[in-house]
BANUFI-668018 format. One record per residue (C-alpha): residue in three letters; x, y, z; residue number from 1; chain. Coordinates in Angstrom, 3 decimals, padded with zeros to 6 digits. Example, Ala and Ser with C-alpha at 12.3 -4.5 7.8 and 13.67 -1.06 7.14 Angstrom:
<site "ALA",<012.300,-004.500,007.800>,1,"A">
<site "SER",<013.670,-001.060,007.140>,2,"A">
***
This chain:
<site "UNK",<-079.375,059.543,014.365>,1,"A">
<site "UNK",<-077.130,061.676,011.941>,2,"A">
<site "UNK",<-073.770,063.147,012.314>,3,"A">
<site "UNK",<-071.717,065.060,010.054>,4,"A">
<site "UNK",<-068.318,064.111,008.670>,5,"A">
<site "UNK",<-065.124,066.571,007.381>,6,"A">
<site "UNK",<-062.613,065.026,005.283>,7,"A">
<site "UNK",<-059.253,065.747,006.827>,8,"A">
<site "UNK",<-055.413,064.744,005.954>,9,"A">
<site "UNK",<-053.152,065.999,003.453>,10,"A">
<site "UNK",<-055.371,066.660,000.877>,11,"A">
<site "UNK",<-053.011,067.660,-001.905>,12,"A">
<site "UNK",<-050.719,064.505,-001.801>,13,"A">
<site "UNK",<-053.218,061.823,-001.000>,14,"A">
<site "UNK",<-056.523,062.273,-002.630>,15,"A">
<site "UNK",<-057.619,062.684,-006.220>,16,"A">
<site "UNK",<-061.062,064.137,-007.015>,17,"A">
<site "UNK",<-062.663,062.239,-009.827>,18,"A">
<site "UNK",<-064.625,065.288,-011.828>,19,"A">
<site "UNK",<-067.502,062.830,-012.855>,20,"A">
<site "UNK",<-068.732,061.071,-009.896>,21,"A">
<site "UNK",<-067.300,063.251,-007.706>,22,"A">
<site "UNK",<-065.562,060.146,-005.332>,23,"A">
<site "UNK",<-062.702,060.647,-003.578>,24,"A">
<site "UNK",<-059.251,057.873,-004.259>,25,"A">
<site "UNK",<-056.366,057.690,-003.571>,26,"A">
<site "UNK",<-053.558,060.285,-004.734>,27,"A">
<site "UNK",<-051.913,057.179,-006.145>,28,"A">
<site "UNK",<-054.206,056.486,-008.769>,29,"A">
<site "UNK",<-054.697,057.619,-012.160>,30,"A">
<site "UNK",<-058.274,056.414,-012.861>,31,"A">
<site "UNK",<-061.291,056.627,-010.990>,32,"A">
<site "UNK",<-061.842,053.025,-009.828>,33,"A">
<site "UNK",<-065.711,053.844,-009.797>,34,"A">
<site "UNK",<-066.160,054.934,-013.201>,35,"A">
<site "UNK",<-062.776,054.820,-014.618>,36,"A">
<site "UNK",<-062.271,058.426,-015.584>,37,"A">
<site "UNK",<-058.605,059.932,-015.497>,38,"A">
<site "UNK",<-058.274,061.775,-012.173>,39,"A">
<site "UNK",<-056.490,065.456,-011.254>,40,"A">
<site "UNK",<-055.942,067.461,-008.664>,41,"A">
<site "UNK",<-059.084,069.842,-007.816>,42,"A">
<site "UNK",<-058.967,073.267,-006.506>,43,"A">
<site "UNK",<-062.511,074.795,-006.490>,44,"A">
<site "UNK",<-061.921,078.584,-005.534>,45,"A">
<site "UNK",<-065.126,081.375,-005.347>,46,"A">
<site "UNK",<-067.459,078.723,-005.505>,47,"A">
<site "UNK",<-071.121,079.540,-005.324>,48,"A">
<site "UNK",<-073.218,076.958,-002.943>,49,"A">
<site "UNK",<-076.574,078.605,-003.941>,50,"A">
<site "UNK",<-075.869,077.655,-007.835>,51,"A">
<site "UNK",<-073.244,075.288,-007.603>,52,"A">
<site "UNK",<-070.152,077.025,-010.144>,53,"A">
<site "UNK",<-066.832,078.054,-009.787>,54,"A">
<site "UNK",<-066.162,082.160,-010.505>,55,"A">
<site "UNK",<-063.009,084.116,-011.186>,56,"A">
<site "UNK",<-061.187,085.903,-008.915>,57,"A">
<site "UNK",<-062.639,088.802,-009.828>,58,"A">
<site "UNK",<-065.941,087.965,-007.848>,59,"A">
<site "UNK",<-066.003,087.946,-004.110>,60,"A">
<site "UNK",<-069.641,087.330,-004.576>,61,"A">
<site "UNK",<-072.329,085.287,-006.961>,62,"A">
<site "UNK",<-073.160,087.277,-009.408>,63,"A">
<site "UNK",<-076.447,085.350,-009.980>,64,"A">
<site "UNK",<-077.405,085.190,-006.068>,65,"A">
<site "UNK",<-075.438,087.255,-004.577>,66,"A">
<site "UNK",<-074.081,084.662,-001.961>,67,"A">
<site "UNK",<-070.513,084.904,-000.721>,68,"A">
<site "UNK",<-068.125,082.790,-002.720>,69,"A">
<site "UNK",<-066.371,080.394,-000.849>,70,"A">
<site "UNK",<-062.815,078.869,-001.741>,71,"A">
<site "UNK",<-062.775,075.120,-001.332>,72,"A">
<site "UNK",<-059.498,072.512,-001.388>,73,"A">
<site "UNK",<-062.228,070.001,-002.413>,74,"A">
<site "UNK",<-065.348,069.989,-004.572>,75,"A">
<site "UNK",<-068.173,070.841,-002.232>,76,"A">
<site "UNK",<-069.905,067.681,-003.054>,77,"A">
<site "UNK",<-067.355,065.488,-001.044>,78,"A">
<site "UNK",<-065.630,068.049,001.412>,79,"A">
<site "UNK",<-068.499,067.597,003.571>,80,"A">
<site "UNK",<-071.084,064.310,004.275>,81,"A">
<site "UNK",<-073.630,064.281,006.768>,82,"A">
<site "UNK",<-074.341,060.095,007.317>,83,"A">
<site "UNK",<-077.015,057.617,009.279>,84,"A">
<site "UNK",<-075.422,055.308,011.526>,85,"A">
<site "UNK",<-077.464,052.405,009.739>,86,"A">
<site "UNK",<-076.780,049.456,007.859>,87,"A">
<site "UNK",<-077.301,049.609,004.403>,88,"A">
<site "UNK",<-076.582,046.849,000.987>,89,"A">
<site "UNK",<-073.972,048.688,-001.375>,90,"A">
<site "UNK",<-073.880,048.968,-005.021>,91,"A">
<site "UNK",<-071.861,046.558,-006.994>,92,"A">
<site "UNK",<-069.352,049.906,-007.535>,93,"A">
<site "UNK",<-068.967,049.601,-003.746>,94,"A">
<site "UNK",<-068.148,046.131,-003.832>,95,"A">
<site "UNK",<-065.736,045.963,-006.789>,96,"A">
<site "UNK",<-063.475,048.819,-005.458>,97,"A">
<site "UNK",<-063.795,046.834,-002.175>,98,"A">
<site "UNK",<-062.488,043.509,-004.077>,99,"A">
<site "UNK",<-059.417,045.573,-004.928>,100,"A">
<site "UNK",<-059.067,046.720,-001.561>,101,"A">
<site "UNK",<-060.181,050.188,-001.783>,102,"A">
<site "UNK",<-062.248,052.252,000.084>,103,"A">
<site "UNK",<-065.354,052.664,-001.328>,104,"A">
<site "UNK",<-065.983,056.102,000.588>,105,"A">
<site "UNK",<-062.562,057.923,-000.212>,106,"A">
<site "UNK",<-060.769,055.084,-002.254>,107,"A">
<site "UNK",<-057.667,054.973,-000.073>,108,"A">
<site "UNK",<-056.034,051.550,-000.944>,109,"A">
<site "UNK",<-055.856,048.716,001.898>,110,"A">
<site "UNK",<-056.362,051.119,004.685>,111,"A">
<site "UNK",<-058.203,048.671,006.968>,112,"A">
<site "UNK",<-058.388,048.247,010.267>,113,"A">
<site "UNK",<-060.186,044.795,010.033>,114,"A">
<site "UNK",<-061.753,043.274,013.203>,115,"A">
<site "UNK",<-063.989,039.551,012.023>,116,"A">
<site "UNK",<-066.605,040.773,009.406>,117,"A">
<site "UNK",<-065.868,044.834,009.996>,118,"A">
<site "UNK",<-063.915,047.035,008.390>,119,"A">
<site "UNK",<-062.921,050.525,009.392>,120,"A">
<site "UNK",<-060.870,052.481,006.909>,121,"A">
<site "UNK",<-057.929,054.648,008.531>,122,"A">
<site "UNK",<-058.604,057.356,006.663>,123,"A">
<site "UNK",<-062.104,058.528,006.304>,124,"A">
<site "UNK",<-063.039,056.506,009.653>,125,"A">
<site "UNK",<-065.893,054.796,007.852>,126,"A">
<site "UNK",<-066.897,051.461,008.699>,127,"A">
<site "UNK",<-068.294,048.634,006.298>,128,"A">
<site "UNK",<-069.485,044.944,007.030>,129,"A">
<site "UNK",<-068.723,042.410,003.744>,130,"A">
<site "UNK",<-070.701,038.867,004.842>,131,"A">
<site "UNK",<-072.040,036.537,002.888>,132,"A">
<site "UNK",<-070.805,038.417,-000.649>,133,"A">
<site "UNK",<-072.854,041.523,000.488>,134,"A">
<site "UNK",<-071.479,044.934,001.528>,135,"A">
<site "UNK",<-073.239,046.671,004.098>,136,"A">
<site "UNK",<-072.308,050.593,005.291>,137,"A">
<site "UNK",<-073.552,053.827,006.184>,138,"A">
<site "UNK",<-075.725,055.579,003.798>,139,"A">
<site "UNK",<-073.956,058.677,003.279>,140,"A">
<site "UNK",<-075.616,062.039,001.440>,141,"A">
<site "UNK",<-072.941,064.965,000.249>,142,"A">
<site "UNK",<-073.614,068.658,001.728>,143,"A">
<site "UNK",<-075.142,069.696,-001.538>,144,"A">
<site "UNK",<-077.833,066.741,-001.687>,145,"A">
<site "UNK",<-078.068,067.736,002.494>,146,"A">
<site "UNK",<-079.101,071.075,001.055>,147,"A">
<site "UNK",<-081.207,070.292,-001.611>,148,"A">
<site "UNK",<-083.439,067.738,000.259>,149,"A">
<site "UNK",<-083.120,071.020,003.163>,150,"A">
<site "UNK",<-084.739,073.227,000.732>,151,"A">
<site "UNK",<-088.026,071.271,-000.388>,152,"A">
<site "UNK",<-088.894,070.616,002.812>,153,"A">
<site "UNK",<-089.900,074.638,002.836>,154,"A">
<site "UNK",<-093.247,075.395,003.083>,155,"A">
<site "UNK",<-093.024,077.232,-000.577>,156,"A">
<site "UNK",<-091.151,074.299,-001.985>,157,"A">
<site "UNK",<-094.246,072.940,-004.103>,158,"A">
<site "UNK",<-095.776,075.597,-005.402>,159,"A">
<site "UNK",<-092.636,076.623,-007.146>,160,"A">
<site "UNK",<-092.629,072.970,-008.424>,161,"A">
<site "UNK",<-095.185,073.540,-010.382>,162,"A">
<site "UNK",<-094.952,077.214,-011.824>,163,"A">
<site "UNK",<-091.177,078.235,-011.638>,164,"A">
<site "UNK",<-089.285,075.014,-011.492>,165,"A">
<site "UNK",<-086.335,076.048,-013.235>,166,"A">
<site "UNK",<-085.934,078.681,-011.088>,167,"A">
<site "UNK",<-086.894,077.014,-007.178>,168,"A">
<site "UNK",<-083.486,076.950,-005.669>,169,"A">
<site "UNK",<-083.081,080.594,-005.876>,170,"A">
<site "UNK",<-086.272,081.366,-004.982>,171,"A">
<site "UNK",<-086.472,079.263,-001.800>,172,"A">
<site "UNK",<-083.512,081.165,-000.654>,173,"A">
<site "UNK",<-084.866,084.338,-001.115>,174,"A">
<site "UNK",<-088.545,083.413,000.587>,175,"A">
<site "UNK",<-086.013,082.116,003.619>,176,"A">
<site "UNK",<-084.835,085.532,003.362>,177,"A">
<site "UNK",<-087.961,087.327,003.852>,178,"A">
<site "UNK",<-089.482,084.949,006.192>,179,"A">
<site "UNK",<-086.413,085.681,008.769>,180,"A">
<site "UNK",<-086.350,089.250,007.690>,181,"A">
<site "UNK",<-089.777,090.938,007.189>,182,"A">
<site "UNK",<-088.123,093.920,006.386>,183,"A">
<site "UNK",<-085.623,092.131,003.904>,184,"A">
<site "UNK",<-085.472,093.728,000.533>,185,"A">
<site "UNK",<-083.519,093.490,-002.991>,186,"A">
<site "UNK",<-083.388,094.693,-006.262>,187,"A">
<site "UNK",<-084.832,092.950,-009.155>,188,"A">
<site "UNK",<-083.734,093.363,-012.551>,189,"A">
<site "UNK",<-086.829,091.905,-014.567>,190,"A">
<site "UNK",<-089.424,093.733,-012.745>,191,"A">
<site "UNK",<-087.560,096.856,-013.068>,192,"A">
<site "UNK",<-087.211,096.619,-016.906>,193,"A">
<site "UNK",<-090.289,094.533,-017.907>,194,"A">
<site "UNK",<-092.737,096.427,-015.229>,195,"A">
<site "UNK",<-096.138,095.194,-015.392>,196,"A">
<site "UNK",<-095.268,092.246,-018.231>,197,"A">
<site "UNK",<-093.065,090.735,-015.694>,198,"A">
<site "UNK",<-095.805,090.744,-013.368>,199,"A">
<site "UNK",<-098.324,089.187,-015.726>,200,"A">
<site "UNK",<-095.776,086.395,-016.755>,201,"A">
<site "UNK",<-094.884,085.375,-013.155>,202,"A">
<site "UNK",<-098.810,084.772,-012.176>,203,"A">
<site "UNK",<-099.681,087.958,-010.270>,204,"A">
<site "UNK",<-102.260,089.146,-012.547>,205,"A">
<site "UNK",<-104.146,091.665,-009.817>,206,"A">
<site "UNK",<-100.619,093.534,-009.295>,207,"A">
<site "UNK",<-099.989,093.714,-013.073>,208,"A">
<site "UNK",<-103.616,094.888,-014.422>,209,"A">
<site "UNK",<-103.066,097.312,-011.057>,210,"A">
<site "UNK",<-099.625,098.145,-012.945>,211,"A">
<site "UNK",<-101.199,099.061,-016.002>,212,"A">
<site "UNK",<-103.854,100.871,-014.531>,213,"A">
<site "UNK",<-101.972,103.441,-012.860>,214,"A">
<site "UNK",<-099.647,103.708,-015.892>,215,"A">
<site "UNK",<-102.187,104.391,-017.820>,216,"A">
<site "UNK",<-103.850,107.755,-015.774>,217,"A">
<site "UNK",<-100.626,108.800,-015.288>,218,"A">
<site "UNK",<-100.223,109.330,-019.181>,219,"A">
<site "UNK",<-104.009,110.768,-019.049>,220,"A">
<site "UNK",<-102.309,113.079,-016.316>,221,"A">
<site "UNK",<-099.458,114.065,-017.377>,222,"A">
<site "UNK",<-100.993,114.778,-020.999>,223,"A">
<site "UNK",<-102.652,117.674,-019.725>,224,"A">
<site "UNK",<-099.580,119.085,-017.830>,225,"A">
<site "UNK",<-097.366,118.840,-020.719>,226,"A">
<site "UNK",<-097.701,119.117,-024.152>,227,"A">
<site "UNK",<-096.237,116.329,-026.697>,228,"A">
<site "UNK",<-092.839,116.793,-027.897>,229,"A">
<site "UNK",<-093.447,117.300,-031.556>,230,"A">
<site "UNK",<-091.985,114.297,-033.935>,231,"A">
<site "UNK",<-089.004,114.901,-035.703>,232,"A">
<site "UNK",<-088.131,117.840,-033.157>,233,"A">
<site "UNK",<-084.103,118.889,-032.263>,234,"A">
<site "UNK",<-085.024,118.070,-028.676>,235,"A">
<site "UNK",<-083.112,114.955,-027.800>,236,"A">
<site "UNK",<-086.308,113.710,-025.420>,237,"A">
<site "UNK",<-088.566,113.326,-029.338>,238,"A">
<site "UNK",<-088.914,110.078,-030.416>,239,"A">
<site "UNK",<-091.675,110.805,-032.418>,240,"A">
<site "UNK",<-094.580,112.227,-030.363>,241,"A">
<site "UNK",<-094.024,111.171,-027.360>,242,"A">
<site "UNK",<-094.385,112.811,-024.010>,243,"A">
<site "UNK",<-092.269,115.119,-022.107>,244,"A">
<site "UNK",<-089.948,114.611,-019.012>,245,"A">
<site "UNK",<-092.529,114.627,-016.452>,246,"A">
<site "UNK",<-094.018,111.366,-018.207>,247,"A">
<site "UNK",<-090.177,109.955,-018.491>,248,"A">
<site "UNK",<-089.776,110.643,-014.799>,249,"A">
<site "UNK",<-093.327,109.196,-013.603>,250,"A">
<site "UNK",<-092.281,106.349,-015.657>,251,"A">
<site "UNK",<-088.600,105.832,-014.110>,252,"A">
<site "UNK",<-089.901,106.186,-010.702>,253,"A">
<site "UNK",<-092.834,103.786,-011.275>,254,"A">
<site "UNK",<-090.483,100.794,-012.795>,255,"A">
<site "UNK",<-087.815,101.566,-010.014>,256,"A">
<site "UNK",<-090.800,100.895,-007.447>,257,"A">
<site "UNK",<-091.358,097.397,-008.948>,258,"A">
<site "UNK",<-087.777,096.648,-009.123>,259,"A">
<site "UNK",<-087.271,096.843,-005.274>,260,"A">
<site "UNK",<-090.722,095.685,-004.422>,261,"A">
<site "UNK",<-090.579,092.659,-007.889>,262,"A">
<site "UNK",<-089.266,089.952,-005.014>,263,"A">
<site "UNK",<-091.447,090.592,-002.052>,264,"A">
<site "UNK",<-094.609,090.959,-004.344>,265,"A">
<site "UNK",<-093.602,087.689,-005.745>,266,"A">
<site "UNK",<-092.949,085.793,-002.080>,267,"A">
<site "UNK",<-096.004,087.341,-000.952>,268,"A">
<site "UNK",<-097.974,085.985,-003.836>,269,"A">
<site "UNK",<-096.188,082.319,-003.718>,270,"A">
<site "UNK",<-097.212,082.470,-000.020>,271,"A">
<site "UNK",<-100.627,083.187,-000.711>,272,"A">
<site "UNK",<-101.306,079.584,-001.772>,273,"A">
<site "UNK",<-100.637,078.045,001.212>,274,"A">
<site "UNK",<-099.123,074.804,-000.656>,275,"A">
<site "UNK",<-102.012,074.214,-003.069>,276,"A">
<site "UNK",<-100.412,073.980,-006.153>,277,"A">
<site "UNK",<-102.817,073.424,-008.564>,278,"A">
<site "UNK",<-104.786,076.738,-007.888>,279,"A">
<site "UNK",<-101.270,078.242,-008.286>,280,"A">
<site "UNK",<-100.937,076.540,-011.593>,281,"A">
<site "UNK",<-104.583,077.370,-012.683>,282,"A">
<site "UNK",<-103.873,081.048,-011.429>,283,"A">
<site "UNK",<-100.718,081.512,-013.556>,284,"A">
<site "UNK",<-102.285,080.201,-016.774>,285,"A">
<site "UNK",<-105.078,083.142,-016.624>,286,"A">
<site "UNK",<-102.510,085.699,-015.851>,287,"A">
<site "UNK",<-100.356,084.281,-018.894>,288,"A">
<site "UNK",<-103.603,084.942,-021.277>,289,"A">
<site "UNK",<-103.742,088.236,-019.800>,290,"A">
<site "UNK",<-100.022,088.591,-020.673>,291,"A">
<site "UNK",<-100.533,088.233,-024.395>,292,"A">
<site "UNK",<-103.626,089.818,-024.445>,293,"A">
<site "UNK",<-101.627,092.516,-022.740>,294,"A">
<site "UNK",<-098.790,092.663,-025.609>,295,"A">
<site "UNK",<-100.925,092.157,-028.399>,296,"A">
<site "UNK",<-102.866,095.574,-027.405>,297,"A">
<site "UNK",<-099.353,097.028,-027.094>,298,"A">
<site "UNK",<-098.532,096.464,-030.018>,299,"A">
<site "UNK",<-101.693,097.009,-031.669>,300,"A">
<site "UNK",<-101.892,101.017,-029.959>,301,"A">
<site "UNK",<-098.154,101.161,-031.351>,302,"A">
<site "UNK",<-098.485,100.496,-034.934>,303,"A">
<site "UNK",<-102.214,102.776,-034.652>,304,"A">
<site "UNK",<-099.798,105.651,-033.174>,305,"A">
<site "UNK",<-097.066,105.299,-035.871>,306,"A">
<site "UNK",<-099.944,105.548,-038.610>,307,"A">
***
């Protein structure tokens, strides 16, 4: 069984925030009697659960995910804690701040309601048991470690493990978006500008040798529709043999395709695995050989065209 927890009171006058282990103590105190570091007031204001910062005013929105920015009177971390109503053996943290008669959920200071072995504290309504030189409470988890452990339970969770890692979170949230959604759709920036490289270097080889395919006749296309722009020309659209504006258009439509369809080709593909995650990791490493092989020829028809 598991219940959730506000912190509540007058927040500005009687708690302190300490900004490296995130505790709560009394407004009293100076130091953090976890860790010892010198305590403020905190105001967190546009703050961004999806990435966990703090934006300027300016914002009314993450600029990196696009979630609404919330203002909080208290770090996220400790505004909200979702706890088991077990019994659990305390750090020696725990029992040190306890010695001093401090809480060691919120750190108010000899707040007890004391009944034999039990303490309640008066202000965060927890309740700890200190017998035989051991501390027992409730093991508590903060809303953001609620909503990471949330988010890897997703299906998709393990696959992005092990080929995007660094970027997980913010794809989790987006497959959540297109599972509940089917018709769910938003712009992305890589695809648009790196086309079918972007495809290559995120594992989807099929979609990005596809890519290159159909780039490729439209040039044969097009090159029979319009003549080259001759090098060296007065016509702003030269850049030294290229094509004309039908090819510039073809190509500005094409990479504006794979910036609204970059996401849902890339949930689609993540899904495709079912949870095996090693044929996910053995299918990116092909399509990051194709990748280079890709760039190298790029470059290689490039420097043949300048000559």
């Amino acid at each position: 069984m598991s219940r959730t927890f506000t912190f509540g009171g007058d927040m500005e006058n009687s708690s302190k925030i300490c900004p490296k282990c995130n505790q709560e103590s009394s407004g009293e105190l100076e130091f953090c009697p976890f860790d010892g570091t010198r305590l403020h007031q905190n105001t967190f204001d546009n703050f961004c659960l999806a990435c966990e910062k703090q934006y300027s005013d300016e914002f009314q929105a993450c600029p990196v995910h696009g979630e609404k920015l919330t203002p909080f009177t208290l770090p996220p971390a400790i505004l909200e804690v979702e706890y088991d109503d077990g019994d659990e053996v305390m750090d020696e943290k725990a029992l040190d701040s306890f010695s001093r008669g401090l809480c060691p959920k919120c750190g108010a200071w000899k707040n007890w309601e004391e009944l034999g072995s039990e303490y309640t504290c008066q202000s965060c309504m927890e309740s700890f048991t200190y017998q035989d030189g051991q501390l027992r409470g409730s093991k508590t988890k903060t809303v953001l470690q609620v909503e990471r452990e949330r988010l890897e339970t997703l299906p998709y969770a393990s696959v992005l493990s092990a080929i995007d890692e660094g970027n997980k979170k913010h794809w989790l949230r987006e497959f959540e978006k297109f599972d509940s959604s089917p018709n769910y759709r938003n712009w992305n920036w890589p695809s648009f500008f790196f086309g079918p490289n972007r495809y290559l270097w995120k594992g989807m080889w099929k979609k990005g040798v596809l890519v290159y395919v159909v780039l490729f006749s439209v040039d044969i296309i097009l090159a029979f529709l319009e003549p080259p722009i001759p090098a060296y020309s007065n016509n702003p659209l030269s850049s030294g043999g290229t094509t004309g504006p039908l090819s510039l258009v073809a190509g500005i439509l094409i990479q504006a395709y794979l910036g609204t369809s970059g996401s849902k080709d890339y949930y689609r593909f993540v899904k495709s695995f079912d949870g095996d995650s090693s044929k996910a990791k053995s299918t990116l490493t092909i399509s990051r050989v194709i990748f280079f092989i890709a760039v190298a020829l790029n470059v290689m028809f490039r420097i043949m065209g300048d000559l």
